[in-house]
PyMOL CGO cylinders between C-alpha atoms (Angstrom):
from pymol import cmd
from pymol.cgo import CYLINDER

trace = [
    CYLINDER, -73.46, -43.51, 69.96, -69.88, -44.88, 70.50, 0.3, 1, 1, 1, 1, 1, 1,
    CYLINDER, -69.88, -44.88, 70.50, -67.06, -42.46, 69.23, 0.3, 1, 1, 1, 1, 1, 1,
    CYLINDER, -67.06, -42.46, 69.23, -64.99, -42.09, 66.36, 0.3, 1, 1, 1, 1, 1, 1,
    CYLINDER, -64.99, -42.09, 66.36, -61.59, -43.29, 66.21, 0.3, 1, 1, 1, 1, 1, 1,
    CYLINDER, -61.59, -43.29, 66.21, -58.87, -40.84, 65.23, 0.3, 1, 1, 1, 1, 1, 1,
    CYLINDER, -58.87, -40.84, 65.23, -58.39, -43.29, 62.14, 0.3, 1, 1, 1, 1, 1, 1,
    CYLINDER, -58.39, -43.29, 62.14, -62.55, -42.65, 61.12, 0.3, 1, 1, 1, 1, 1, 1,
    CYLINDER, -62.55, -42.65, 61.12, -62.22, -39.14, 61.76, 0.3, 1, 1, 1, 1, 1, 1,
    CYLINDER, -62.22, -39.14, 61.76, -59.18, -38.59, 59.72, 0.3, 1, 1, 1, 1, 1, 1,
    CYLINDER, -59.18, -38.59, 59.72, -60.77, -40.38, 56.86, 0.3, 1, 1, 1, 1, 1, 1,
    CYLINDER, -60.77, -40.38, 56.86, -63.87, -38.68, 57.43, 0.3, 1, 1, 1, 1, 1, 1,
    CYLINDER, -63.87, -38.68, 57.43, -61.89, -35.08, 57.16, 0.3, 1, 1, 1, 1, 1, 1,
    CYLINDER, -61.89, -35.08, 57.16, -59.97, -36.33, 54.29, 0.3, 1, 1, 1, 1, 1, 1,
    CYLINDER, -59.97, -36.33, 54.29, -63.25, -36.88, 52.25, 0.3, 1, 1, 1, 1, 1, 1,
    CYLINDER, -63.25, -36.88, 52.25, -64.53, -33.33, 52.68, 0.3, 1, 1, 1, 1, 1, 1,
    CYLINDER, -64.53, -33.33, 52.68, -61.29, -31.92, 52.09, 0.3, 1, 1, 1, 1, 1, 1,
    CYLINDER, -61.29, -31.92, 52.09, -61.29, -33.97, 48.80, 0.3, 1, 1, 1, 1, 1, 1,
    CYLINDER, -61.29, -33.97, 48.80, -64.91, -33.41, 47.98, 0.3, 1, 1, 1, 1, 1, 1,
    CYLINDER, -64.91, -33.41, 47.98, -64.33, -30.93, 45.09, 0.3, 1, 1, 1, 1, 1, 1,
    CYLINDER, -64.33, -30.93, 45.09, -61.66, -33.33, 43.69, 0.3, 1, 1, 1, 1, 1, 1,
    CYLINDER, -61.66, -33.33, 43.69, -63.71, -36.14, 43.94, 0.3, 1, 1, 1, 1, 1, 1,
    CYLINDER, -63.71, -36.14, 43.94, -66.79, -34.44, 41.72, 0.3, 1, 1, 1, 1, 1, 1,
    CYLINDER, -66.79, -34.44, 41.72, -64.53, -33.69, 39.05, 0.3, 1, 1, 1, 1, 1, 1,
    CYLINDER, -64.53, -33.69, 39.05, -63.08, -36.86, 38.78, 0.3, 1, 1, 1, 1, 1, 1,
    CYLINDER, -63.08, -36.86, 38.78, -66.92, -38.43, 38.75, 0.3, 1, 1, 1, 1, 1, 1,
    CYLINDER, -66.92, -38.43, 38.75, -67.31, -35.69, 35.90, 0.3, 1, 1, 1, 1, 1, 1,
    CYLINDER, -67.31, -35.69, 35.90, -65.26, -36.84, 34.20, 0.3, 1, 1, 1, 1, 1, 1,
    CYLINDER, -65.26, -36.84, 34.20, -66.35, -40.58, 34.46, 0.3, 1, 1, 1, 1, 1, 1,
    CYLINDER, -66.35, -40.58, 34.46, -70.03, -39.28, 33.76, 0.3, 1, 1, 1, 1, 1, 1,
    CYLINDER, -70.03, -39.28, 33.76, -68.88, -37.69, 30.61, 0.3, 1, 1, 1, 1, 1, 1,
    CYLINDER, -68.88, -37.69, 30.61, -67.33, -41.35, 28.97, 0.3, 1, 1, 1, 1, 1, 1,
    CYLINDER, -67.33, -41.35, 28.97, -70.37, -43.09, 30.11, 0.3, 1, 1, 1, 1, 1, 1,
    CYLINDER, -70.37, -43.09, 30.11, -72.56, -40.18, 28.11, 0.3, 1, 1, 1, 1, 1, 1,
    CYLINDER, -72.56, -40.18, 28.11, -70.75, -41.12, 25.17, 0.3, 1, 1, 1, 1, 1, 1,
    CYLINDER, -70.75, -41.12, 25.17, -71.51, -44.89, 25.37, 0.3, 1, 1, 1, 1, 1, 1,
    CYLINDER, -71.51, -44.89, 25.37, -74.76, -44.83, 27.33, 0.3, 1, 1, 1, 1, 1, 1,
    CYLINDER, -74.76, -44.83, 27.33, -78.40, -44.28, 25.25, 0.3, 1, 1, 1, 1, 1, 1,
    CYLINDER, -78.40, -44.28, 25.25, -81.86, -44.33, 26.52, 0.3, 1, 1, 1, 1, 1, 1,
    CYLINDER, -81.86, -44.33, 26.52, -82.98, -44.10, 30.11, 0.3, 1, 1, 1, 1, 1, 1,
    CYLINDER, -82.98, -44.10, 30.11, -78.74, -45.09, 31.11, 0.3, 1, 1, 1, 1, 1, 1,
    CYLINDER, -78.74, -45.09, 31.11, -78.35, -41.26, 29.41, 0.3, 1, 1, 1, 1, 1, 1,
    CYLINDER, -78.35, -41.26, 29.41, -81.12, -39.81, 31.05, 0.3, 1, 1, 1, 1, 1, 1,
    CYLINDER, -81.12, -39.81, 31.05, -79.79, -41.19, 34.48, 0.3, 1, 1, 1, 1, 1, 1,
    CYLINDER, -79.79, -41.19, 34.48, -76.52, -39.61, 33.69, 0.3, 1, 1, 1, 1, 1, 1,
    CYLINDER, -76.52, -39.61, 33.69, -77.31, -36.54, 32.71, 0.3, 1, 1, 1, 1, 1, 1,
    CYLINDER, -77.31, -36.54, 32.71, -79.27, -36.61, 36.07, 0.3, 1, 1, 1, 1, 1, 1,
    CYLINDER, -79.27, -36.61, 36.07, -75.80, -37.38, 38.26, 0.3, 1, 1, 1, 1, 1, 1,
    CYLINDER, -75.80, -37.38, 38.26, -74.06, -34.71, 36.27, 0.3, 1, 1, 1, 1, 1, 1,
    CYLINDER, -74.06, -34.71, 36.27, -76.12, -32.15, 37.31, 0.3, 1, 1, 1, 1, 1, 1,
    CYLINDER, -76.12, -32.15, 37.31, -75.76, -32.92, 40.84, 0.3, 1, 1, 1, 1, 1, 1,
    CYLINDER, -75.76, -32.92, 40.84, -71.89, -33.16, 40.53, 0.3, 1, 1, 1, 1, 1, 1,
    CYLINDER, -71.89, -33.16, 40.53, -71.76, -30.21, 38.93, 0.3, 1, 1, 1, 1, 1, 1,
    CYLINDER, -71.76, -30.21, 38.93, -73.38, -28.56, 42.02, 0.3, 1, 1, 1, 1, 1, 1,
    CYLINDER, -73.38, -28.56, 42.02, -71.54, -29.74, 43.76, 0.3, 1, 1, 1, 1, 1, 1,
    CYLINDER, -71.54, -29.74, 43.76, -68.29, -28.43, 42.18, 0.3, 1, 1, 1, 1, 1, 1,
    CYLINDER, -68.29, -28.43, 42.18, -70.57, -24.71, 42.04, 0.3, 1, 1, 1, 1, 1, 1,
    CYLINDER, -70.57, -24.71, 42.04, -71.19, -24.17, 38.55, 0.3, 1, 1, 1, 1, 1, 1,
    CYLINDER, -71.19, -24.17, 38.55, -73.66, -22.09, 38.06, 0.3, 1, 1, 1, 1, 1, 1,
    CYLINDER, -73.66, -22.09, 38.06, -77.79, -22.93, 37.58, 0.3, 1, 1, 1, 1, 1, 1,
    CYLINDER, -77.79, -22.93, 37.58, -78.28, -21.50, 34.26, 0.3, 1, 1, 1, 1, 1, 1,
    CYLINDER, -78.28, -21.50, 34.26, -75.26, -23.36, 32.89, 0.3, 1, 1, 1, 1, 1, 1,
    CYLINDER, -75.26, -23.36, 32.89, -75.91, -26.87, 33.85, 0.3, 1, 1, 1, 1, 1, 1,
    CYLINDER, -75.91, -26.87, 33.85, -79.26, -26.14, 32.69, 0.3, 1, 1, 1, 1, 1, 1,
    CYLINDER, -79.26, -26.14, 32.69, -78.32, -25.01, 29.39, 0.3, 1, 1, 1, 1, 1, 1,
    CYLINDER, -78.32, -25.01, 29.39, -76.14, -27.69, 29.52, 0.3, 1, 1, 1, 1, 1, 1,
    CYLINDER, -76.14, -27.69, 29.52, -78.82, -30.63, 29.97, 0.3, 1, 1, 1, 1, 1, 1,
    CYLINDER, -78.82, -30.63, 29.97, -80.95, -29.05, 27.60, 0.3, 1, 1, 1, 1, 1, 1,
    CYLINDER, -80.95, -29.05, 27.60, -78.19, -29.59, 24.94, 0.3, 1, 1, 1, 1, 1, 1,
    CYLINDER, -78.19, -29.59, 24.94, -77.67, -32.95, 25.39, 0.3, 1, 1, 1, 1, 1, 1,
    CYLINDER, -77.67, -32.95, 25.39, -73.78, -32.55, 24.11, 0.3, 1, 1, 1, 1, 1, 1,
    CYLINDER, -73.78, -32.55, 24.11, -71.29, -34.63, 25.95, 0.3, 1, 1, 1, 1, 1, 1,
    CYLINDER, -71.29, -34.63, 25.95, -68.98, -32.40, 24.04, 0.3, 1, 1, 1, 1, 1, 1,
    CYLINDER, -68.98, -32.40, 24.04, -70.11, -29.20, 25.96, 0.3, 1, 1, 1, 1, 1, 1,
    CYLINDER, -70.11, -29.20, 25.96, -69.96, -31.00, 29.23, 0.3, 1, 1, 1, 1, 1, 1,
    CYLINDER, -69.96, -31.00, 29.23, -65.81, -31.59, 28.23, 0.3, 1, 1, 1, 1, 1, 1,
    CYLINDER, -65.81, -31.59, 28.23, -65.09, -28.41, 27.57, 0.3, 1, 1, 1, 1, 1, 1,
    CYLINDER, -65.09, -28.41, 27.57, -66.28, -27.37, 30.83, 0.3, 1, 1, 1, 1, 1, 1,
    CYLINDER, -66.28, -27.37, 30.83, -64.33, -30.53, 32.50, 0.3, 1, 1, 1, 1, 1, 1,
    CYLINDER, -64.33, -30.53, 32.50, -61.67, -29.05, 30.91, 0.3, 1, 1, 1, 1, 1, 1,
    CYLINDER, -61.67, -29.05, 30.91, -61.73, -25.52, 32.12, 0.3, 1, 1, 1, 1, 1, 1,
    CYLINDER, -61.73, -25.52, 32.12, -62.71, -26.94, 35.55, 0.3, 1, 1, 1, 1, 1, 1,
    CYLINDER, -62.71, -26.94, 35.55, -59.43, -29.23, 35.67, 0.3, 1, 1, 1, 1, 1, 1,
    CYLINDER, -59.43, -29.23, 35.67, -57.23, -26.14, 34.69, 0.3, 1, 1, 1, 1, 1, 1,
    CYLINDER, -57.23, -26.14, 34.69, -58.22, -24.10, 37.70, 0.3, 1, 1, 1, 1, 1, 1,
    CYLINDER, -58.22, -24.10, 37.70, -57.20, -27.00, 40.26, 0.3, 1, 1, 1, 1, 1, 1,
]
cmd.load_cgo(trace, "trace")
């Protein structure tokens, strides 16, 4: 396996540096499309929330309660709170 240059490696360390920043900006994304989106296009985006959530470690129980809402509105607020703290 050839080597990484320092170029791949920086952009590789930039990305998991970023990673946090990244999810909440796909939150964010996720929560216009889940406003616009109905039928299994929903369903698909509730799914990716739930993973970017994890990602940015909310807890279980809320993204649960979240996805058993089914309120883009809820989803905001959180966005919201989450953007403050960065």
């Amino acid at each position: 396996m050839p080597q990484r240059s320092r170029y791949q490696q920086r952009v590789i360390k930039n990305y998991y540096d970023n990673r946090e920043s990244i999810a909440l900006q796909r939150v964010q994304e996720l929560v216009t499309e889940l406003y616009l989106a109905e039928g299994k296009a929903r369903e698909k985006h509730w799914k990716s929330l739930a993973g970017h959530l994890e990602a940015l470690g909310v807890a279980p129980a809320t993204i649960d309660h979240l996805i058993q809402q089914q309120q883009p509105e809820l989803v905001a607020n959180l966005v919201t709170k989450l953007a403050a703290k960065e």
